[in-house]
N, C-alpha and C positions, 0 to 999 in steps of 0.2 A: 504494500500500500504506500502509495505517494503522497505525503503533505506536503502541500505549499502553502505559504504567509502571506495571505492576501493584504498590499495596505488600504487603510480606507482613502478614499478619494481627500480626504484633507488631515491631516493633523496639524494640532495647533497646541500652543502650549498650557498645562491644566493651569494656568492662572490667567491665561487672560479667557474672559465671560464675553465680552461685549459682542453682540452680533453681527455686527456690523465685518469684523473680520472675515468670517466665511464669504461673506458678498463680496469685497473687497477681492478673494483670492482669485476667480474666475474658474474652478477647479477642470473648467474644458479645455480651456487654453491651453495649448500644448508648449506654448513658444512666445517668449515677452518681448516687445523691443525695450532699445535701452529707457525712450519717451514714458512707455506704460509703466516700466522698474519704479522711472524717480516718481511718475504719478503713483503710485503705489506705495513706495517710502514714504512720500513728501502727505498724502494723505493717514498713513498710521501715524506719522509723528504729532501732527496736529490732533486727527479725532481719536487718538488711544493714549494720547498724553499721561492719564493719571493711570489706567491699567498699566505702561511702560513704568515708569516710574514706582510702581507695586512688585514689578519683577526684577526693577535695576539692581544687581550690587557693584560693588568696588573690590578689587582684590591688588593689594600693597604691591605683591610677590609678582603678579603675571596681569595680564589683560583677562580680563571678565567678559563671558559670550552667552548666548544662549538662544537657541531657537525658536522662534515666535510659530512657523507654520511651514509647511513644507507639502507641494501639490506634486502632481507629474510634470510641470510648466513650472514652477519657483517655488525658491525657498527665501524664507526672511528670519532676519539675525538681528537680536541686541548686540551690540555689545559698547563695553565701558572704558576708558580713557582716562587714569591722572595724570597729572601732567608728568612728560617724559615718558608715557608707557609709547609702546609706535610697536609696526611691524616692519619683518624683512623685507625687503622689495621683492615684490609678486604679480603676476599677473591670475585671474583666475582659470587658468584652462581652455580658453576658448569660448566660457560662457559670456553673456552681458551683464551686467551690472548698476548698481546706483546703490548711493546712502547718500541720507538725510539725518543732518545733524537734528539730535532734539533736544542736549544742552552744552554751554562750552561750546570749547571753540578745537578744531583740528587744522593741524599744516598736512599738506598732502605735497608728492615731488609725484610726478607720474612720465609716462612717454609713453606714444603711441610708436608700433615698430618703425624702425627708419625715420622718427621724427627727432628732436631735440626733449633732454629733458625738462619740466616746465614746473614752476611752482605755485601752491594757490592756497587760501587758506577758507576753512566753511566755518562758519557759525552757526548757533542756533536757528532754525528754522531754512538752512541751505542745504540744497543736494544736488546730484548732480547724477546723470544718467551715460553710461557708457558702453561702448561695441566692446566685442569680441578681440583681443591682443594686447588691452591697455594694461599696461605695467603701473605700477603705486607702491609707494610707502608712506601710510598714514600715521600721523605722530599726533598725542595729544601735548596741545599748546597752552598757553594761557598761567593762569595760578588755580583754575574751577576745575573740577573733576570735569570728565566730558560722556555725554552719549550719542550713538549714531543706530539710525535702524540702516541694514543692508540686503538688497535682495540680489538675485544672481536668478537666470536660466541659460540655460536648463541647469536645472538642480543638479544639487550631488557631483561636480565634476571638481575634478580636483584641483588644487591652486598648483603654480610651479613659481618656486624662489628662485631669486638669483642674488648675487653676492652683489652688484648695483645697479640703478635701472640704465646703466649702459651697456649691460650686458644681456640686456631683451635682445631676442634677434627680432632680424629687420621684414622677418616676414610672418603670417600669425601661423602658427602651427593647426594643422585641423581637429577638430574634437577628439577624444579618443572615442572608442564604438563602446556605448554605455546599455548594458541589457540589464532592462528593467522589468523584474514579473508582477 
């Protein structure tokens, strides 16, 4: 006899209630552009404010993350920033991207393959939507602890580091083949 682990068409995390989330997620949608990711961050950071905020923590030692929801088309991420916490320079896999800061402030260095690298910095209530290749290393800035929500599609695909974002290559690598049951 064969079992297999069916997921359900959405999970989402046991603390946030608000309804509003499942309708948000579009659980048909197979594939996000980057436009729909930041409409999608840039709307939980606004109308789930005080739910986010119920699940935020802080961690001294490491950065703090934690999954909001996750479909067959995107997944969405808290996660937490003191100042000087930051990541490796990455890009994610080939998926799309966006975060929206929902407090504090983040420095970001990013590049797109074969472009120059570039710097910017998001504050509360800013986000920003991205294709498939873009390299980052986000740092939290300021003296205020920081948070950002982040979505990515297609889910699940894995990040790849590099030692600086001059060392993206110049052309995007294609997805890997992801079997999903």
């Amino acid at each position: 006899m064969t079992t297999s682990i069916v997921r359900p068409e959405v999970e989402i995390h046991p603390q946030l209630t608000d309804p509003l989330l499942p309708e948000l997620l579009h659980p048909s949608r197979l594939l996000w552009t980057p436009r729909e990711l930041a409409d999608l961050t840039r709307t939980v950071t606004t109308e789930l404010t005080t739910s986010l905020r119920e699940v935020l923590r802080f961690d001294e030692d490491r950065r703090w993350w934690a999954r909001l929801a996750l479909t067959d088309g995107v997944e969405l991420w808290l996660l937490s920033w003191l100042p000087g916490q930051h990541t490796k320079p990455h890009d994610h896999g080939g998926a799309s991207g966006s975060f929206t800061v929902l407090q504090g402030e983040l420095g970001e260095e990013y590049r797109y393959p074969g472009g120059p690298v570039r710097r910017r910095a998001h504050t509360a209530g800013q986000g920003i939507g991205f294709g498939a290749g873009r390299a980052h290393q986000v740092l939290g800035v300021g003296s205020e602890p920081a948070a950002s929500v982040h979505a990515y599609s297609p889910p699940l695909v894995p990040t790849r580091e590099y030692t600086s974002l001059a060392d993206v290559p110049n052309e995007i690598p294609p997805l890997p083949a992801i079997v999903r049951s």
